[in-house]
C-alpha positions in Angstrom: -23.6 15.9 19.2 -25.6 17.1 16.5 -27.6 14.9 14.1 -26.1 15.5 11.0 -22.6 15.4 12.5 -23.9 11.8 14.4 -25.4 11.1 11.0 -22.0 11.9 9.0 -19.8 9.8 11.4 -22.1 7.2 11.1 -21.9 6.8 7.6 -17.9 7.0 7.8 -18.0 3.9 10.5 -20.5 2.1 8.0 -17.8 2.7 5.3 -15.2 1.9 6.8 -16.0 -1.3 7.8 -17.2 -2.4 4.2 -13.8 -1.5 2.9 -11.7 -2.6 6.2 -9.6 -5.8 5.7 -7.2 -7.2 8.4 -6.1 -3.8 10.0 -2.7 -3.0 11.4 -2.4 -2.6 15.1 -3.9 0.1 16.6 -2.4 0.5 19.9 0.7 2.5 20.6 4.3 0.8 19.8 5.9 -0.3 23.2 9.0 0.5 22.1 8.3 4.0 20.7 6.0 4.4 24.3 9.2 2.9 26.0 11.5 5.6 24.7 9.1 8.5 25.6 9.1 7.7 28.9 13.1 7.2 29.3 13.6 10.4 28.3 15.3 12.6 31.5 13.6 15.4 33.0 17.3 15.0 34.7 19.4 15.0 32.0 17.7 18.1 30.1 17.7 20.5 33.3 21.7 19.3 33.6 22.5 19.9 30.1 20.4 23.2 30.4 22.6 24.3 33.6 25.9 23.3 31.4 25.2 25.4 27.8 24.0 28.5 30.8 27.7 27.9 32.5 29.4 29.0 28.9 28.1 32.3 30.2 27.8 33.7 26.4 26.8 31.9 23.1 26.4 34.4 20.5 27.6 33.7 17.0 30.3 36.2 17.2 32.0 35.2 21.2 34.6 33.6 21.5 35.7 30.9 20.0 39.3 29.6 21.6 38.1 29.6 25.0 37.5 26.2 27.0 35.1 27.8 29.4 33.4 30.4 27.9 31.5 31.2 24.4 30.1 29.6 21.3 33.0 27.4 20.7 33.2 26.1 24.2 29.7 25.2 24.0 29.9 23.7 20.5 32.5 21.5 21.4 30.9 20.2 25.0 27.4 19.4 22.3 29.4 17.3 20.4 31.6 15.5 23.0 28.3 14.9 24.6 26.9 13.2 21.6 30.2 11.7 20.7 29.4 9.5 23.9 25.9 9.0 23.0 27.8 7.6 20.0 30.1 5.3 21.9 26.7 3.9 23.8 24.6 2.8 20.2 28.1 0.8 19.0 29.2 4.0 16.8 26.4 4.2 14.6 25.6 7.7 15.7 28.2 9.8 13.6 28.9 13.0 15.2 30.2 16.1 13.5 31.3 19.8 13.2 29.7 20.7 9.8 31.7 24.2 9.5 30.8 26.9 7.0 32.3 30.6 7.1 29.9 33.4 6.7 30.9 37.2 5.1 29.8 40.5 6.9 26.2 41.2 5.8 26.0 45.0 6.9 23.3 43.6 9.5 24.2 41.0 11.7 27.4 40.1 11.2 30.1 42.5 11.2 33.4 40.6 10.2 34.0 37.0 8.7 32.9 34.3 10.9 33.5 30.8 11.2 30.2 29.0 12.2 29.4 25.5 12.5 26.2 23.1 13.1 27.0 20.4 15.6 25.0 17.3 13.6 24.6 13.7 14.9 23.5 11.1 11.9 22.0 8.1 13.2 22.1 6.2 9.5 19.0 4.0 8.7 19.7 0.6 8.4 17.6 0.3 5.4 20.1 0.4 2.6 17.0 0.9 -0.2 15.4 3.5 1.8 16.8 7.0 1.5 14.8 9.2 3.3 16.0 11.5 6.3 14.3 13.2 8.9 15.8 16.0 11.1 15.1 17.5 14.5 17.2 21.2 15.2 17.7 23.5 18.1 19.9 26.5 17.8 22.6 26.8 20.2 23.3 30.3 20.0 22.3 32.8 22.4 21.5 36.9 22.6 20.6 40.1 24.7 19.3 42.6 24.1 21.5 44.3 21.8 21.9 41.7 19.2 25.7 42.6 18.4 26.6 42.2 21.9 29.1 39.4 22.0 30.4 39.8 25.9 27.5 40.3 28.0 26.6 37.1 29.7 23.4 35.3 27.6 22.3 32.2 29.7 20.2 31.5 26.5 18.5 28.9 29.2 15.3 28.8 27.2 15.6 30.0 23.7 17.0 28.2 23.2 18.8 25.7 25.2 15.0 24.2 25.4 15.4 23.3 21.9 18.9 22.2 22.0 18.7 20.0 25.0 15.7 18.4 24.0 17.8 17.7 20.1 20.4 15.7 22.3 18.0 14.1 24.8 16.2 12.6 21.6 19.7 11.5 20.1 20.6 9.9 23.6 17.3 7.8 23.6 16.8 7.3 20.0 20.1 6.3 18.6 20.1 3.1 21.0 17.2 2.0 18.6 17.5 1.0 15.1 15.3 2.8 12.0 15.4 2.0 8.6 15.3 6.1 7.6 17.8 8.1 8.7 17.5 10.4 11.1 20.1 13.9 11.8 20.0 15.4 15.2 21.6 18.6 15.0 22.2 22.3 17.1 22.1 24.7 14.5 24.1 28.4 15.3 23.8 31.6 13.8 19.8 31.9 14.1 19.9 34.8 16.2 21.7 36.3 13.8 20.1 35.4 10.5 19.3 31.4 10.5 22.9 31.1 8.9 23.0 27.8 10.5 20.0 26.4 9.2 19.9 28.0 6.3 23.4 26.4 5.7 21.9 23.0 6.4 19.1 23.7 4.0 20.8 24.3 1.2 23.2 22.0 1.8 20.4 18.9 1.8 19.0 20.7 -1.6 22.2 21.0 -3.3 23.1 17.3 -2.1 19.6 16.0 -3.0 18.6 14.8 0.2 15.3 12.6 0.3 13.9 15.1 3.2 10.6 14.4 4.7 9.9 16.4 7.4 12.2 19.1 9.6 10.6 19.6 13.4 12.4 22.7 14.7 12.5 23.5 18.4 13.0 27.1 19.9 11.5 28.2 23.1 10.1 25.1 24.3 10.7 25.1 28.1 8.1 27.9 30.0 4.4 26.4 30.6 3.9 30.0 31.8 3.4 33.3 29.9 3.6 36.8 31.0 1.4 39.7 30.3 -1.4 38.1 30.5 -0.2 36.1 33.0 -1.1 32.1 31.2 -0.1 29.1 32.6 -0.2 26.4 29.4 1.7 23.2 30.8 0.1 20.6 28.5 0.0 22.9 25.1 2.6 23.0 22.7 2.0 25.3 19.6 3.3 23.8 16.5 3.3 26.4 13.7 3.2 25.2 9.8 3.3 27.1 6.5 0.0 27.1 4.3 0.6 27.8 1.0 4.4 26.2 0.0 7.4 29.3 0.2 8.8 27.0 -2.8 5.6 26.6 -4.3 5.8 26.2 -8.5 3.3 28.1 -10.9 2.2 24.7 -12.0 1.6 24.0 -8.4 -0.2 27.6 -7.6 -2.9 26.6 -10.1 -3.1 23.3 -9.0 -3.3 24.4 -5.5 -6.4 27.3 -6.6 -8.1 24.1 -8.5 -8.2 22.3 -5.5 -8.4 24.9 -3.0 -6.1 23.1 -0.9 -4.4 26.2 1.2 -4.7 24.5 4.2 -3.1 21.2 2.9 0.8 21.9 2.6 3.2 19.2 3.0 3.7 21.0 6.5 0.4 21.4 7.3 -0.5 17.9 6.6 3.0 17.7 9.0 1.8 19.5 11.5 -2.1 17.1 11.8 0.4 14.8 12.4 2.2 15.6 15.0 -1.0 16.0 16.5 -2.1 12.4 16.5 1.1 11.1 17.5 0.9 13.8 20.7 -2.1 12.3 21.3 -1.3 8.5 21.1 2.2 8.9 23.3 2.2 11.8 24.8 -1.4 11.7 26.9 -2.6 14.3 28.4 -0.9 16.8 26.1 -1.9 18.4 23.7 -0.1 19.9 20.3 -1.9 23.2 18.9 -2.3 24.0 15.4 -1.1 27.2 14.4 -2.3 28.3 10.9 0.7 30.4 10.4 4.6 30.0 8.9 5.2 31.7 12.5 4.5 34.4 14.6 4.3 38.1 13.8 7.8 39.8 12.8 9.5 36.4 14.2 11.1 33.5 12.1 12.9 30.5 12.7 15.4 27.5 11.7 12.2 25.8 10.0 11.5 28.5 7.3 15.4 28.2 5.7 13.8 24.4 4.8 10.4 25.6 3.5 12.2 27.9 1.8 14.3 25.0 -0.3 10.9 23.2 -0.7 11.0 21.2 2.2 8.5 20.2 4.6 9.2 21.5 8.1 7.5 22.8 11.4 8.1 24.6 14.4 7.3 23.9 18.3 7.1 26.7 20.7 5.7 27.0 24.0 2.0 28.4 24.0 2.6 31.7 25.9 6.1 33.4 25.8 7.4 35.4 28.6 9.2 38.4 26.8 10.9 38.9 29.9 12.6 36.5 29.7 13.2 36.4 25.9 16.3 38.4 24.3 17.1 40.3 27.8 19.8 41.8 29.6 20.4 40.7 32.9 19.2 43.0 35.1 16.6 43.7 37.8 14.2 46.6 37.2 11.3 48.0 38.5 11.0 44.8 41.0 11.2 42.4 37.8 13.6 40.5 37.3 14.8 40.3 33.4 17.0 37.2 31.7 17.1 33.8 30.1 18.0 31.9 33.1 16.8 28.1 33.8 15.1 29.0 37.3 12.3 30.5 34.8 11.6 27.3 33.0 9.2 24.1 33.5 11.4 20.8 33.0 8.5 18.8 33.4 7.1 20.5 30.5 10.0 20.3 28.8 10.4 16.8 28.9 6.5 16.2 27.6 7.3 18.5 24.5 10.8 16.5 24.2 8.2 13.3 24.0 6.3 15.5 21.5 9.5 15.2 19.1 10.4 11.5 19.7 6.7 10.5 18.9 6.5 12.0 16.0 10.5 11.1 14.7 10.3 7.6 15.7 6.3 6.8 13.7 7.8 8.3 10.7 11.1 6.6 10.8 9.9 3.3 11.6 6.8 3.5 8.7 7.3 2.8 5.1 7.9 5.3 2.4 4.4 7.1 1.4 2.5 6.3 -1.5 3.8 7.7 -4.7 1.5 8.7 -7.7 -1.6 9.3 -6.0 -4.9 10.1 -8.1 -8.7 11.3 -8.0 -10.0 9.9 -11.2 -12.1 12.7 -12.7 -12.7 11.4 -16.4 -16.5 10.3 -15.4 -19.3 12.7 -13.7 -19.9 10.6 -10.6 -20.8 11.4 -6.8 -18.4 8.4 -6.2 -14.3 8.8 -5.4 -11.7 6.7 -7.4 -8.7 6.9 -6.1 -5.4 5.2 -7.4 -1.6 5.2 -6.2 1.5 3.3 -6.9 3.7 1.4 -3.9 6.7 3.2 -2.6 9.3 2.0 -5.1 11.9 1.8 -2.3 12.5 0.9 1.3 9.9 -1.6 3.3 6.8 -2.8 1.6 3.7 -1.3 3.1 0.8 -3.8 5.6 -1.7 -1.2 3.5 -2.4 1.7 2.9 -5.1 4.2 5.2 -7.6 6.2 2.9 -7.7 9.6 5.0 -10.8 11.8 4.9 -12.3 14.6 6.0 -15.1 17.9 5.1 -13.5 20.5 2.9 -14.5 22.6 5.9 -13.1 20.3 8.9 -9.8 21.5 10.2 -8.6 17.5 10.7 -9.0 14.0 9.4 -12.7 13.1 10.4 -11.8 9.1 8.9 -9.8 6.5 7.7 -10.1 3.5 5.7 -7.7 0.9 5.6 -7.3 -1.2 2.3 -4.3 -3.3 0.8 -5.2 -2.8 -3.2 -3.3 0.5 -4.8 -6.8 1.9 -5.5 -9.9 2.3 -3.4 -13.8 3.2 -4.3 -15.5 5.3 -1.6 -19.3 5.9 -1.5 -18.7 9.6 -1.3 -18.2 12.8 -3.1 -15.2 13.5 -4.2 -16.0 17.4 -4.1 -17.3 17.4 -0.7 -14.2 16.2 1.2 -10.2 15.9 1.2 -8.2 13.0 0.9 -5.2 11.6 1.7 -2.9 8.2 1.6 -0.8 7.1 3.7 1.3 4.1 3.9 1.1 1.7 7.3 3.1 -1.1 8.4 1.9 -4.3 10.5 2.6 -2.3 13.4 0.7 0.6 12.3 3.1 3.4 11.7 1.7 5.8 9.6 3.6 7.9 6.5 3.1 11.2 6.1 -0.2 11.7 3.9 -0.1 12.2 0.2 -3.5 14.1 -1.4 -4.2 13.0 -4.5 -4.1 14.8 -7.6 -6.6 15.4 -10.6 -6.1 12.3 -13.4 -8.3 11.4 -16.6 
């Protein structure tokens, strides 16, 4: 270790235990540990082998059919969840949420009548509004993306995400949170993100408190192709830098403070890091610096669009053969979404990867509201002031986050139970955040403060 990075962290340690008072725990939750580790390695490669049976699930396949298409599968998503239902008491509320969709001249060639499969496990908080979702699409393509007939197993993108959405809803809704969260397959992102896109303008128009959206698609492969990688405890999670929704009063705040790298989803994305770490050992969840990846988009940008915060998790190396392929063999190589190509070990760990991070926010309080850097005074100090969450559980304390303008994560925290804390360092050297903590120590997501006089 260097000396001045040695010196640094020793200064943060000295710090922090001036300010520290009686912290919250610091050891993982047994129950959120206890509910990683029930989820099925089992279940998910079953309920992968049943959406492949449906043979096709592109948007526009057939939707009368019992065995076979998008409406088959929809309906066996829900009646699977229906029983989850049954198993928490019927406090998981299960759903259709249909919307029809015109021909766009692209993707869709004649009205279609589409529909998210959602499962709301309401909080049991009454005061405390806020929601938190987890998506998969259930849709599926070839190679042609208007080909409706042709079998598409979909096994992998992304049954990988749509499984692991009702693996988390089978575990989860057995539990009680006081946040509510939604559990839903999304359709139509194959050909458009109509489904999420739906869903994100639905929570806007209906003013949902949103706090975070964690999309999965293409979850299930610890092995890429061309190079040949084999990734099995990685999981990239990819986050938006500067807001899609951003403001011009937030664009100039944003150049005052410099803060690119400090979106909502970014900040969303650290933090699915941590939790990764503290449940999930052994695995690890990368940070992308990017919305996505080249020419590719997912269910998570309809939400950033509508000003949300929201993420997505993909495996670290794709195999393209096996990605939006016709089944076929060619050349020796055999080409298709099918389940022999995936890793449900892997799968299950990235599955854990969701449940981590839905269950710490769910459980914690509300984050800190108001939160300040006092600049009216030329000082080498940082004031810092915030207001409780006006609703849901009062917070233990609050954690003063911190960190080098230049560090890519949290270096520090602080813990403190006042609504304002004094910290023997420069205000323009570093970032900050607050976050709000219960007894148990679930963590908010972080709020950086802004510029007050």
């Amino acid at each position: 270790m260097r000396r001045a990075t040695f010196s640094l962290l020793l200064s943060l340690g000295l710090a922090a235990s001036a300010l520290a008072q009686t912290q919250p725990a610091s050891t993982p939750d047994p129950l959120i540990r206890q509910m990683v580790e029930e989820i099925s390695e089992k279940n998910l490669r079953d309920d992968i082998d049943k959406l492949v049976s449906f043979g096709t699930r592109h948007t526009l396949s057939d939707t009368k059919s019992k065995k076979r298409g998008i409406g088959a599968a929809r309906n066996w998503v829900q009646q699977e969840l229906e029983k989850y239902s049954k198993a928490s008491g019927g406090r998981l509320k299960v759903v259709q949420d249909t919307f029809t969709i015109k021909p766009d001249g692209r993707r869709i060639d004649r009205p279609v009548l589409m529909a998210n499969v959602m499962a709301t496990l309401p909080g049991t908080d009454p005061t405390d509004k806020r929601v938190f979702i987890v998506s998969g699409h259930i849709d599926s393509r070839v190679s042609d993306v208007m080909n409706a007939t042709a079998d598409a197993p979909g096994a992998n993108d992304d049954g990988s995400g749509t499984v692991a959405v009702m693996e988390l809803a089978r575990v989860m809704s057995k539990q009680q949170f006081p946040a509510t969260i939604i559990f839903v397959a999304v359709q139509g992102e194959e050909q458009g993100l109509y489904g999420s896109t739906h869903l994100a303008k639905r929570a806007k128009k209906e003013g949902w408190n949103l706090v975070a959206m964690l999309n999965n698609d293409i979850m299930g492969n610890s092995t890429g192709h061309d190079p040949e990688i084999k990734a099995p405890t990685k999981l990239r999670v990819f986050s938006e830098g500067v807001p899609a929704a951003e403001t011009p009063d937030e664009a100039r705040l944003r150049r005052t403070l410099s803060s690119e790298n400090d979106s909502p989803s970014r900040n969303l994305a650290r933090y699915a890091r941590t939790a990764t770490q503290l449940y999930v050992p052994g695995h690890e969840v990368v940070l992308e610096y990017r919305p996505d990846r080249f020419l590719r988009g997912g269910d998570h940008t309809p939400f950033n669009q509508q000003g949300f915060t929201a993420v997505r998790f993909t495996e670290m190396n794709e195999d393209f053969r096996h990605q939006h392929q016709d089944l076929r063999q060619e050349n020796g190589t055999e080409y298709g979404d099918l389940a022999k190509f995936m890793d449900f070990a892997y799968l299950r760990r990235n599955t854990g990867v969701n449940l981590a991070i839905l269950a710490n926010l769910a459980l914690a309080p509300p984050a800190p509201e108001n939160v300040g850097v006092l600049t009216a005074e030329l000082t080498n100090r940082t004031q810092l002031q915030w207001q409780a969450p006006a609703a849901g559980e009062k917070p233990a304390g609050y954690y003063v986050l911190m960190r080098e303008t230049s560090a890519p994560e949290w270096q520090q925290k602080f813990f403190v139970t006042d609504t304002k804390a004094e910290l023997p360092f420069n205000k323009d050297n570093y970032i900050f955040g607050v976050v709000s903590v219960d007894a148990q120590g679930h963590e908010s997501l972080p709020v950086l403060p802004k510029p007050v006089r």
